[in-house]
ROPA-12742 format. One record per atom (N, C-alpha, C): residue in three letters; x, y, z. Coordinates in steps of 0.2 Angstrom, whole numbers, plus 5000, padded with zeros to 4 digits. Each point is the difference from the previous one (the first is absolute). Example, Ala and Ser with C-alpha at 12.3 -4.5 7.8 and 13.67 -1.06 7.14 Angstrom:
# ROPA-12742
ALA506649725039;ALA499650065000;ALA500450065000;SER499850054996;SER500450065001;SER499650055003;
This chain:
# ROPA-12742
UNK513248236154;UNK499749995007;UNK500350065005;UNK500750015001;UNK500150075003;UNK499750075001;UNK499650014994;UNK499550054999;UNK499649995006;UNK499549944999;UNK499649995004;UNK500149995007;UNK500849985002;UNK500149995006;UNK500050085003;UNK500450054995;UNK499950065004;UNK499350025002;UNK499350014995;UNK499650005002;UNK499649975007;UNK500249954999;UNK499849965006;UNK500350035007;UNK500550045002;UNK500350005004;UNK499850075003;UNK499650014996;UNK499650075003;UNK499449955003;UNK500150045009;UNK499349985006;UNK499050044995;UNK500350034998;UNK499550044996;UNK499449944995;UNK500649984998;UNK499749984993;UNK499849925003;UNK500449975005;UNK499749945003;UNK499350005002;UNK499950085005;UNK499249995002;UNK499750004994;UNK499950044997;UNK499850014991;UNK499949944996;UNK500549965001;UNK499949954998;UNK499349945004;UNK500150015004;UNK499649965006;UNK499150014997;UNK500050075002;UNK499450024999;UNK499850014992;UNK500350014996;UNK499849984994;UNK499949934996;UNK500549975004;UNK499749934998;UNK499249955003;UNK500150045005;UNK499249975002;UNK499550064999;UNK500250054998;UNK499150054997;UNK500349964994;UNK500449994997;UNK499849984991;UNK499749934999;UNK500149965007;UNK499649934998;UNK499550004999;UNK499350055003;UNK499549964999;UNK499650034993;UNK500750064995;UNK499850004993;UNK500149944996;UNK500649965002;UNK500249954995;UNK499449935001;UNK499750025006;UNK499449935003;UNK499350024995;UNK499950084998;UNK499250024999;UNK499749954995;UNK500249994994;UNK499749984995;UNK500249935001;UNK500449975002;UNK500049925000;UNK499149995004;UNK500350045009;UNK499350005001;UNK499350005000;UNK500050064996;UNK499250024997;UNK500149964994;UNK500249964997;UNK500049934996;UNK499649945004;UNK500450015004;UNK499649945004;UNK499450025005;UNK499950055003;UNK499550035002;UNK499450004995;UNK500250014993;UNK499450024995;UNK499849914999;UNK500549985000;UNK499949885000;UNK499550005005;UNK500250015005;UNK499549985006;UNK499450045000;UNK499750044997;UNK499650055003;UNK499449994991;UNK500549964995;UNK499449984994;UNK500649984993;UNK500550015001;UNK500649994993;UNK500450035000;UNK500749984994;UNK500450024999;UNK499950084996;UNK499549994998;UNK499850064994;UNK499750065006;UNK499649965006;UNK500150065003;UNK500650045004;UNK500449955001;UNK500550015003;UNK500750044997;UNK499750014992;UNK500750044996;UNK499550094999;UNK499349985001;UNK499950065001;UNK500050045008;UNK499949955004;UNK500250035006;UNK500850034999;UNK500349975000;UNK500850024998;UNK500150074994;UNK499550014995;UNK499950034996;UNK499950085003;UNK499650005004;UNK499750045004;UNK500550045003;UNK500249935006;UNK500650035003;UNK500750044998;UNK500049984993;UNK500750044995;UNK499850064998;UNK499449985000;UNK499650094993;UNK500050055008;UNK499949995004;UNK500050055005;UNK500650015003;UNK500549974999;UNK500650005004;UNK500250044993;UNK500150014994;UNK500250024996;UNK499750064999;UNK499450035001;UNK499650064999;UNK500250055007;UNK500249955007;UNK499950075004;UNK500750005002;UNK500549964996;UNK501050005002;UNK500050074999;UNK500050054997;UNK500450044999;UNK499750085006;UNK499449985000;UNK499550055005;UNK500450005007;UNK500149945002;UNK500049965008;UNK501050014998;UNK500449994994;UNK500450035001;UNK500350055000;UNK499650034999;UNK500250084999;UNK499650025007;UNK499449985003;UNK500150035008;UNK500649985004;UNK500149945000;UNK500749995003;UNK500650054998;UNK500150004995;UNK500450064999;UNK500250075004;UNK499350024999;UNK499950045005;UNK499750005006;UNK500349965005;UNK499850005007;UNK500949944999;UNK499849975008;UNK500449965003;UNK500249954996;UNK500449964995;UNK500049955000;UNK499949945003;UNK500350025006;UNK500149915005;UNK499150025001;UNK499750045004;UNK499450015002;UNK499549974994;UNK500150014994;UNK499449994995;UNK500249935000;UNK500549965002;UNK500149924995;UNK499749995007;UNK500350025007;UNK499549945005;UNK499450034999;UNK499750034998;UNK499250035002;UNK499849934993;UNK500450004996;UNK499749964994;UNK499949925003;UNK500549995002;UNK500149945000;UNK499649975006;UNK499650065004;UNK499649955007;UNK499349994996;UNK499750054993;UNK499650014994;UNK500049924998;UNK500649974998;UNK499949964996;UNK500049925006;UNK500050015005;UNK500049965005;UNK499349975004;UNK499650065000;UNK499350025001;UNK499949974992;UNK499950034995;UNK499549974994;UNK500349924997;UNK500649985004;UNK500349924997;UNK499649955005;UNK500050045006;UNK499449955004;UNK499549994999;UNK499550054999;UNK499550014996;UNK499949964996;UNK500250004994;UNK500149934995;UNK499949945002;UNK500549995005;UNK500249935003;UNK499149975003;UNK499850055006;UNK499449995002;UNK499250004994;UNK500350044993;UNK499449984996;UNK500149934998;UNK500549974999;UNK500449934995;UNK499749955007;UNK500050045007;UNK499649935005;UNK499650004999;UNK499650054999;UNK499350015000;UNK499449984995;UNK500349994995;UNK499849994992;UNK499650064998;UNK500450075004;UNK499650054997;UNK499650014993;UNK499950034997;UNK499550044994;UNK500850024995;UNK499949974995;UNK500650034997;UNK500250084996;UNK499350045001;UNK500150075002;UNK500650025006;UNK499749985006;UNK500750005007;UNK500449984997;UNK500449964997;UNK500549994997;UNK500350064996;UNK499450014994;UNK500450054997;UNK500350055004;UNK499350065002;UNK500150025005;UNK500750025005;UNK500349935002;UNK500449985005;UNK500750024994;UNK500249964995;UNK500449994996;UNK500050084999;UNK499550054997;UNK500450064999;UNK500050045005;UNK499950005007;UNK500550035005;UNK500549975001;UNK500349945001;UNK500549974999;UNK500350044997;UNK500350004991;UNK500150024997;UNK500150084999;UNK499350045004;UNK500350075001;UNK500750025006;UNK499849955003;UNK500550005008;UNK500850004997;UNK499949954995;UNK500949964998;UNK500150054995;UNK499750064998;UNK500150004992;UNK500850065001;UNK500250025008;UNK500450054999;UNK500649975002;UNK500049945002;UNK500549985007;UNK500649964997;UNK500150004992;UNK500549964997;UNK500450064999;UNK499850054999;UNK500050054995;UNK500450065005;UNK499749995007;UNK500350035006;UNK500749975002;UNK499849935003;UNK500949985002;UNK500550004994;UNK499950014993;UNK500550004994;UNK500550075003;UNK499350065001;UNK500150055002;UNK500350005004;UNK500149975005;UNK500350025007;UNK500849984998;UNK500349954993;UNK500549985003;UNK500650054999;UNK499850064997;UNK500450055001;UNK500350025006;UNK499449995005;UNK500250045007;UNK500149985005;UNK500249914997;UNK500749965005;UNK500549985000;UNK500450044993;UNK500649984998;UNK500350044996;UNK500450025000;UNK500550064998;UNK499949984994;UNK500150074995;UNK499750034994;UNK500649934997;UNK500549995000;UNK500649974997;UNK499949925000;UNK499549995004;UNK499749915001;UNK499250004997;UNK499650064995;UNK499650004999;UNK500049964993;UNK500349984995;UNK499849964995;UNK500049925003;UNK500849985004;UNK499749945002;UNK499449995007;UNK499750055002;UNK499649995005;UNK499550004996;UNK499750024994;UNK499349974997;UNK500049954995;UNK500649994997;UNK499949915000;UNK500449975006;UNK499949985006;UNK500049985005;UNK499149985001;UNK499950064999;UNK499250025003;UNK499549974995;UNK500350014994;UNK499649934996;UNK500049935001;UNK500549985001;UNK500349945001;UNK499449975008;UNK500050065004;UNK499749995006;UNK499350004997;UNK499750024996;UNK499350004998;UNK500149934997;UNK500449994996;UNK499649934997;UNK500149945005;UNK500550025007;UNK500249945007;UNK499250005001;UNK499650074999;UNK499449995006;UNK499449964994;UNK500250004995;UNK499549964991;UNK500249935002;UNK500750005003;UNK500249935001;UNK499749985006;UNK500050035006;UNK499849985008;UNK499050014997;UNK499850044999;UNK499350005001;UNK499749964995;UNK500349984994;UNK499349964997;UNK500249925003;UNK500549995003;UNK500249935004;UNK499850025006;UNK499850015002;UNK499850035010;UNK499149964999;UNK499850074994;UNK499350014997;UNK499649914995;UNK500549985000;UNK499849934996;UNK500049965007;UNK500649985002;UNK500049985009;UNK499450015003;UNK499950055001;UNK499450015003;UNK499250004998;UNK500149994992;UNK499150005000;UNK500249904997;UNK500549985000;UNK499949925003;UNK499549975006;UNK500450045005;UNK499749975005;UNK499550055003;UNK499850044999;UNK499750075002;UNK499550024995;UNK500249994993;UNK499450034997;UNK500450084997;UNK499450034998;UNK500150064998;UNK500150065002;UNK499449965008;UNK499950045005;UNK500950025005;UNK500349955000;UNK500649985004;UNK500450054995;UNK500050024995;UNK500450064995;UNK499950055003;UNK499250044999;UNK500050065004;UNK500149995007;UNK500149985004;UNK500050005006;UNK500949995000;UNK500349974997;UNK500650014999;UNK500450074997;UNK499750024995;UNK499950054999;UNK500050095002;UNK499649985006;UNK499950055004;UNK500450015007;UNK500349925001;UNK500550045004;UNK500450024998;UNK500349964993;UNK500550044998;UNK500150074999;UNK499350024999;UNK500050084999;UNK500050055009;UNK499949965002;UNK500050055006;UNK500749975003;UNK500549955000;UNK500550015001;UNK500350034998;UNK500050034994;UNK500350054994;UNK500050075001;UNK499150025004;UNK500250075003;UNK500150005004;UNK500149955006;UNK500450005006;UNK500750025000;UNK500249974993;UNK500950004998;UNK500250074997;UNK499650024998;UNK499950094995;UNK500050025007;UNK499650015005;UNK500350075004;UNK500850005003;UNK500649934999;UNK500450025006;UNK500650024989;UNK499750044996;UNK500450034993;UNK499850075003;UNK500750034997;UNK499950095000;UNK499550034998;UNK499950065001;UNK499450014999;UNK500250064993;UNK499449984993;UNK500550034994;UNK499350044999;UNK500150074997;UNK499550065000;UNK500450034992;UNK499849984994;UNK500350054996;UNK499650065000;UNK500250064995;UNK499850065002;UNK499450004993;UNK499450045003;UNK499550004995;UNK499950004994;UNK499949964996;UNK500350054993;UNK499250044997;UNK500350054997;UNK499550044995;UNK500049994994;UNK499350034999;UNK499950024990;UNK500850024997;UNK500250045004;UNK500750074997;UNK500749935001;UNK500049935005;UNK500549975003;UNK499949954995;UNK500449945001;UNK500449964997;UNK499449974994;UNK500349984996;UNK499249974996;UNK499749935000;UNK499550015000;UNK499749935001;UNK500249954999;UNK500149945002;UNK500349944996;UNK499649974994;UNK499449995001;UNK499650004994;UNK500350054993;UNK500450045003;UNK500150054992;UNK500949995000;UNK500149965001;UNK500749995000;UNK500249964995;UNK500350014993;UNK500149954995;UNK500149945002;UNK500549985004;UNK500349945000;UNK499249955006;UNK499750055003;UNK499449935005;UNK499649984993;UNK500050064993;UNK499649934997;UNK500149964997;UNK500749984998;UNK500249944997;UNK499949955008;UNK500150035007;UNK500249945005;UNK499249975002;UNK499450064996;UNK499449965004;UNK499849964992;UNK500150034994;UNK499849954995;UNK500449935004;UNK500849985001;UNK499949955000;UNK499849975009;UNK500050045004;UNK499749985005;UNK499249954999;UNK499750044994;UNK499449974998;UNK499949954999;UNK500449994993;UNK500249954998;UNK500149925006;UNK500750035003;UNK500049925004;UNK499550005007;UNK499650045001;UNK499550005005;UNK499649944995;UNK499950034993;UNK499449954997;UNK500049925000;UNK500950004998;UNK499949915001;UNK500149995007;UNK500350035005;UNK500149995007;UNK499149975000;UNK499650064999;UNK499249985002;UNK499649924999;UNK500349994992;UNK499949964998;UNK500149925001;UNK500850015003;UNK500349965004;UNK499549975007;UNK500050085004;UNK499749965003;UNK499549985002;UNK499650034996;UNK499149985000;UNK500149944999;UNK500349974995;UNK499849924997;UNK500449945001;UNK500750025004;UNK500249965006;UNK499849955003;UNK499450015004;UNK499749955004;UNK499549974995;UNK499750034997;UNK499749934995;UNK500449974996;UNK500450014998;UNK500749984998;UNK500449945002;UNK500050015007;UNK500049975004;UNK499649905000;UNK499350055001;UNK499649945001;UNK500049964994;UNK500150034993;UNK499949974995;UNK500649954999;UNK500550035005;UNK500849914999;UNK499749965004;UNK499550025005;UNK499749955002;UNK500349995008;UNK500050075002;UNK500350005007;UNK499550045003;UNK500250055006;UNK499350065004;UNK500150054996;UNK499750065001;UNK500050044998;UNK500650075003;UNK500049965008;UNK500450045003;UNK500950004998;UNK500149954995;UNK500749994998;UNK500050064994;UNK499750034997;UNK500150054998;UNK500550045002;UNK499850015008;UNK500550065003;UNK500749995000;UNK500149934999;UNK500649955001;UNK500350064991;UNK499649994996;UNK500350024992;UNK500250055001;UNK499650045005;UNK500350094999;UNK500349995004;UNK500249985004;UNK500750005006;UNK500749974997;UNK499949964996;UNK500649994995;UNK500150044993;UNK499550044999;UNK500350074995;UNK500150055003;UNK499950015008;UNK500450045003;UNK500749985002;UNK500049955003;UNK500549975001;UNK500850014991;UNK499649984999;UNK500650024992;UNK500250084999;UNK499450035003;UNK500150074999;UNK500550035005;UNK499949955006;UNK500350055005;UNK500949984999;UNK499849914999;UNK500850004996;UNK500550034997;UNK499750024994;UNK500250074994;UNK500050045003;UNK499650035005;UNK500350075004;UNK500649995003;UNK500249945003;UNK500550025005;UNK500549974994;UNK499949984997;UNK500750014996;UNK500250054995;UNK499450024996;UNK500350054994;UNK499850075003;UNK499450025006;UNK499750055002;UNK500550085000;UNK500549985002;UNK500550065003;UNK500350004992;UNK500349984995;UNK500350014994;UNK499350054996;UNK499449975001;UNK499450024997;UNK500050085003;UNK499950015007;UNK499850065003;UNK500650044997;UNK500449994998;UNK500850054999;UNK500150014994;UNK499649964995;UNK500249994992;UNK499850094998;UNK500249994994;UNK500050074996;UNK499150004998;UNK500149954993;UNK499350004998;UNK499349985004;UNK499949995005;UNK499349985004;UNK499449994997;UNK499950034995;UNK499250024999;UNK500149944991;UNK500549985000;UNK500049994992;UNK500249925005;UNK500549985004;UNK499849945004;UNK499449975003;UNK499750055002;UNK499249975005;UNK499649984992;UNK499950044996;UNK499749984993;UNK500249934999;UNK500550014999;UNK500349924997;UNK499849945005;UNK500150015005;UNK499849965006;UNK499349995000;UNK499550095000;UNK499349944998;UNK499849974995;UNK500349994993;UNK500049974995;UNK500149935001;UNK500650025005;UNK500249905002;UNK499649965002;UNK499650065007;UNK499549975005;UNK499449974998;UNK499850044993;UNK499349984995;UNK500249914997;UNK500649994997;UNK500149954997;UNK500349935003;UNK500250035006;UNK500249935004;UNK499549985006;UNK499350034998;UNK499449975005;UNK499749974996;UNK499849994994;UNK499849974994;UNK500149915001;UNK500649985002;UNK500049925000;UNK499349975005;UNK500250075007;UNK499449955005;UNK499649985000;UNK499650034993;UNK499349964999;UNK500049944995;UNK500649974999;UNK499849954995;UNK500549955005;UNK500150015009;UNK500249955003;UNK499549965000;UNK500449915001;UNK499849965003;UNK499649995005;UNK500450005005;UNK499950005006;UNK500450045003;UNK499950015010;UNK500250045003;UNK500749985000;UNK500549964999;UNK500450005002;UNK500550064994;UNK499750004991;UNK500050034997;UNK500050075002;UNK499350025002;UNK499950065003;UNK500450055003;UNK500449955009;UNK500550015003;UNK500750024996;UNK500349974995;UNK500350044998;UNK499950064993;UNK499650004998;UNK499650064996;UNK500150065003;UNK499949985005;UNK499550075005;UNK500550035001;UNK500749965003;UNK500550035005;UNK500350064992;UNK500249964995;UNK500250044996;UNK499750054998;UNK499249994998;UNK499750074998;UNK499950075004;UNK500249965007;UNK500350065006;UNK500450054998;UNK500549954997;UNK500850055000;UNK500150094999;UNK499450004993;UNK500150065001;UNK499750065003;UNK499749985004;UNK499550055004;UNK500450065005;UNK500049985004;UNK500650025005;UNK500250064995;UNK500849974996;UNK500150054996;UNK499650074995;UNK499549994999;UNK499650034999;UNK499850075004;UNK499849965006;UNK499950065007;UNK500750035002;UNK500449975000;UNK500550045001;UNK500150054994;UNK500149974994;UNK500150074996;UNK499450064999;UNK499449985001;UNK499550035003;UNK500150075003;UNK500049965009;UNK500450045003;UNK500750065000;UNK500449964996;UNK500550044999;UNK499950084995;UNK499649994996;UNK499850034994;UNK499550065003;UNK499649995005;UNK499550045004;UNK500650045004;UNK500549965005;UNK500350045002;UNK500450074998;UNK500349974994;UNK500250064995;UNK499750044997;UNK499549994999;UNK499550054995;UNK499550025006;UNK499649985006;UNK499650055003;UNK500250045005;UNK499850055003;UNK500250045004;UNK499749965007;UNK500750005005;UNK500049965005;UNK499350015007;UNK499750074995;UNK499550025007;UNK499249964997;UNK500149974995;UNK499649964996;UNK499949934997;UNK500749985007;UNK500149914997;UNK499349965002;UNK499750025006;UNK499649945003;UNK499450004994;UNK499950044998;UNK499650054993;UNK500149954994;UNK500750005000;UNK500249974994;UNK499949934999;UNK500149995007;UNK500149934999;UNK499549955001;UNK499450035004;UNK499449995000;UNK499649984993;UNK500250054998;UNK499950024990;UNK500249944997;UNK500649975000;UNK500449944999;UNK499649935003;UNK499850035005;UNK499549925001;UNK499150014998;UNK500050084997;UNK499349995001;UNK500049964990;UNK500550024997;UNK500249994996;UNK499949914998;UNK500549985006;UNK499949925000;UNK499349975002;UNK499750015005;UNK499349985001;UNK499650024995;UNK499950044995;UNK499750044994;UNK499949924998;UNK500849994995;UNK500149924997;UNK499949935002;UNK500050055008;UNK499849915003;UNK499249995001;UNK499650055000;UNK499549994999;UNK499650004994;UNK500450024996;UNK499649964991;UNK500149925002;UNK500550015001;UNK500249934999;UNK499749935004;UNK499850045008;UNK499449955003;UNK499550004997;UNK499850074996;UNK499250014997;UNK499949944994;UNK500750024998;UNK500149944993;UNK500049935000;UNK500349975007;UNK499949955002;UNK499349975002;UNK499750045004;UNK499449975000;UNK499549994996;UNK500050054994;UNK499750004994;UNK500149924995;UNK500649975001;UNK500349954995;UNK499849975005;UNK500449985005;UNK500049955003;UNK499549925001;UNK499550045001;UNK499249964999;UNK500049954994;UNK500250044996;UNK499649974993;UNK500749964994;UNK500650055003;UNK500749984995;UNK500349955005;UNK500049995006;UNK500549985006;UNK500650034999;UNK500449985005;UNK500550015003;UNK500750024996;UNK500049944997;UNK500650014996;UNK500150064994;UNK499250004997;UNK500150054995;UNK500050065003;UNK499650015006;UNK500250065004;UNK500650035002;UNK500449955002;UNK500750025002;UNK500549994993;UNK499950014992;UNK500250044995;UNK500050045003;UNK499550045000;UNK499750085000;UNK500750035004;UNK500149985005;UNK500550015005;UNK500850054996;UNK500149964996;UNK500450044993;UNK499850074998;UNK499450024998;UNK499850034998;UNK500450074999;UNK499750035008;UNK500150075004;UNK500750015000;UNK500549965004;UNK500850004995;UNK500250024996;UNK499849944995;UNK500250004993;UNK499850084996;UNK499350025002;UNK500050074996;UNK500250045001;UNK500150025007;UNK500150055003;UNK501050015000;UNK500549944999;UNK500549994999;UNK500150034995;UNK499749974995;UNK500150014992;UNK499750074998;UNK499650035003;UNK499950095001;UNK500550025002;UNK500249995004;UNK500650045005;UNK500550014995;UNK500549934999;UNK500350014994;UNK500050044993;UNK499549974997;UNK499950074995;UNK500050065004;UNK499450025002;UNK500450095002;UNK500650005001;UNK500549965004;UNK500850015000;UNK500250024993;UNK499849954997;UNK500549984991;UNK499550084997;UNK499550015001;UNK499950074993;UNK500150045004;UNK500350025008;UNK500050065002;UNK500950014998;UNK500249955001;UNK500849994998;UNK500250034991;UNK499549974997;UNK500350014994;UNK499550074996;UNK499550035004;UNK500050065000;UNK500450065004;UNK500349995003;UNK500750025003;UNK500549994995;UNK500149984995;UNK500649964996;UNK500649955002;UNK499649965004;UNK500749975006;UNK499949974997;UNK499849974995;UNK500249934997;UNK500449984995;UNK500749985002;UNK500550044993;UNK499549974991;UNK500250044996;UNK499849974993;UNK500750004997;UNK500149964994;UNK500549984999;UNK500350064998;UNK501049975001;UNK500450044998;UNK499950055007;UNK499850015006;UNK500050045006;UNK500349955004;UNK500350035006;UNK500249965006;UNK499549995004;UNK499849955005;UNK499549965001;UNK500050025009;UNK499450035000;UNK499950015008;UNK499849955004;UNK499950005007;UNK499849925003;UNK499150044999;UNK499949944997;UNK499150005000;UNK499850015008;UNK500349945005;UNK499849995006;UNK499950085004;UNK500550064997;UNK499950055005;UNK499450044996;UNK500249984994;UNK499450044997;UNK499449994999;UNK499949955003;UNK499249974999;UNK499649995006;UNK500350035008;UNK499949995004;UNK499650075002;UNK499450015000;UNK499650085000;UNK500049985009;UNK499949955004;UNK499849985008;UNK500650065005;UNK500450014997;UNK500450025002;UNK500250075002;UNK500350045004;UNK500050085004;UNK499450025002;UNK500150075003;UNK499650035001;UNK499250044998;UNK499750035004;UNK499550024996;UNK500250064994;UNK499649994996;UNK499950054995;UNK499750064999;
């Protein structure tokens, strides 16, 4: 905890915190809402393809919209985003009063979706440029920890509010969240990395280590997806609303942001990182598994909290692993990349969702959930184990015995 308290005690990184916790809310609200949007406007089925939509786009244009940010203003390009996704969250709200045409929905759902797709990917990037170089590992698992506070504050705000409010009362909640967000971004420095060229730093895309971190960024985007397209009927199927759904992902954030604050800082410092995040999304796939054969909610409540756990960790080793291996005038780039990565996953996985859901229900849906995980962990792994033992770190018998852990971990150094 004294890690974090040092970070904490920079004015810098308090406003940073402010303003990044509320532009990150009305991402943690999208797909709960356009769930329930796609309910009120004709079904759940439409409503995991509205959400579907929302990810394919937020995943196709991350890395475009973060690499303009790169080159220009930082703080400028998140407010200009964030007043973007303010305008199109209302928009929403007034088609869900309206009983618009589920075209305007769509429509709505991927300019949403274009608006958000740089703005996770931007404040990661910023947390460089509030805190000396020497508080940068515990300041990004801090910063995880804070993402999973706003998983935890937004699908409880987002459930709260379409109780009594509807789905309509989400985007509208929604949307001020976002413009309080860019309110709070212009009183942060103002960060300008220097251009990069063809001849300068090389693309993150071509960085060995981003692509084990977006196979399994994909990976747990896919069950994340799947999670939570099928939540709220999931929901309704224990025999309660739909909008307790939100209730399930608030308590797998909740678990997640727990494990941040406790193991986050050993994880961001550790040796192996990339061969840790492996193993973790391997856990992640395996211990969401029980939720679908709960009973009831009260089962569910605790499933959830623990299928949390490992998440968080995750993003921070993530993070830490970009930060070593990319070049610093191409994090917003990178990191963008790393979410364009997660919404990739998260939108098979609402695609997938609404495909079963109809016909398989609920429960057999949320197996699937395991899926993206599970393979993408169990890939990670092997490449560690044959790159290892085609390097010959693997003692044979009769040899003095190397630590695998250092040798199996490719996530790790610089670019190559």
């Amino acid at each position: 905890m004294s890690s974090y308290r040092s970070v904490a005690r920079h004015r810098p990184w308090r406003r940073f915190f402010v303003a990044a916790v509320l532009s990150r809310l009305p991402i943690t609200m999208g797909v709960f809402g356009l769930v329930l949007a796609g309910h009120a406007l004709g079904s759940f089925a439409l409503g995991a393809r509205l959400a579907a939509l929302y990810t394919i786009t937020g995943a196709a244009l991350a890395v475009r919209r973060g690499r303009r940010m790169d080159r220009g203003d930082l703080r400028r390009g998140l407010r200009r985003d964030g007043v973007a996704v303010a305008a199109f969250a209302a928009g929403i709200a007034v088609c869900v009063h309206t009983a618009a045409p589920a075209l305007v929905a769509a429509a709505l759902a991927v300019a949403l979706g274009g608006a958000l797709a740089a703005i996770p990917g931007g404040y990661r990037a910023f947390v460089g440029s509030v805190v000396p170089e020497a508080d940068r590992p515990a300041a990004y698992a801090l910063d995880a920890v804070c993402v999973e506070a706003c998983f935890v504050a937004g699908p409880a705000l987002a459930a709260a509010t379409a109780w009594f409010a509807g789905p309509t009362g989400v985007f509208v909640l929604m949307a001020g969240c976002a413009l309080g967000g860019a309110a709070a971004t212009s009183r942060l420095p103002s960060v300008v990395h220097p251009v990069a060229t063809d001849a300068g730093p090389r693309a993150p895309h071509r960085v060995p280590a981003m692509i084990g971190v977006l196979i399994g960024a994909a990976g747990a985007g896919m069950g994340l997806g799947v999670l939570d397209a099928t939540f709220p009927a999931f929901a309704v199927r224990l025999g309660t609303r739909a909008a307790v759904g939100g209730l399930f992902v608030t308590l797998m954030a909740l678990g997640s942001g727990t494990a941040g604050v406790l193991f986050g800082p050993r994880v961001a410092t550790g040796r192996s990182v990339g061969l840790v995040a492996a193993l973790l999304l391997l856990l992640f796939g395996i211990v969401v598994l029980p939720i679908a054969a709960a009973p009831d909610v009260a089962a569910v409540i605790v499933l959830a909290f623990i299928a949390g756990a490992p998440f968080a960790l995750m993003t921070t080793s993530a993070s830490v692993v970009i930060q070593r291996s990319v070049d610093p005038s191409r994090t917003t780039e990178a990191f963008s990349l790393l979410n364009a990565g997660l919404l990739t996953g998260d939108a098979a996985g609402n695609a997938l969702a609404s495909a079963l859901i109809g016909g398989a229900g609920a429960r057999v849906t949320l197996l699937l959930a395991s899926a993206g995980p599970v393979v993408a962990g169990a890939v990670l792994l092997a490449v560690m184990v044959t790159r290892a033992r085609q390097a010959g770190s693997l003692p044979l018998a009769g040899q003095h015995p190397v630590r695998v852990v250092d040798a199996v971990d490719p996530l790790q150094g610089g670019q190559q």
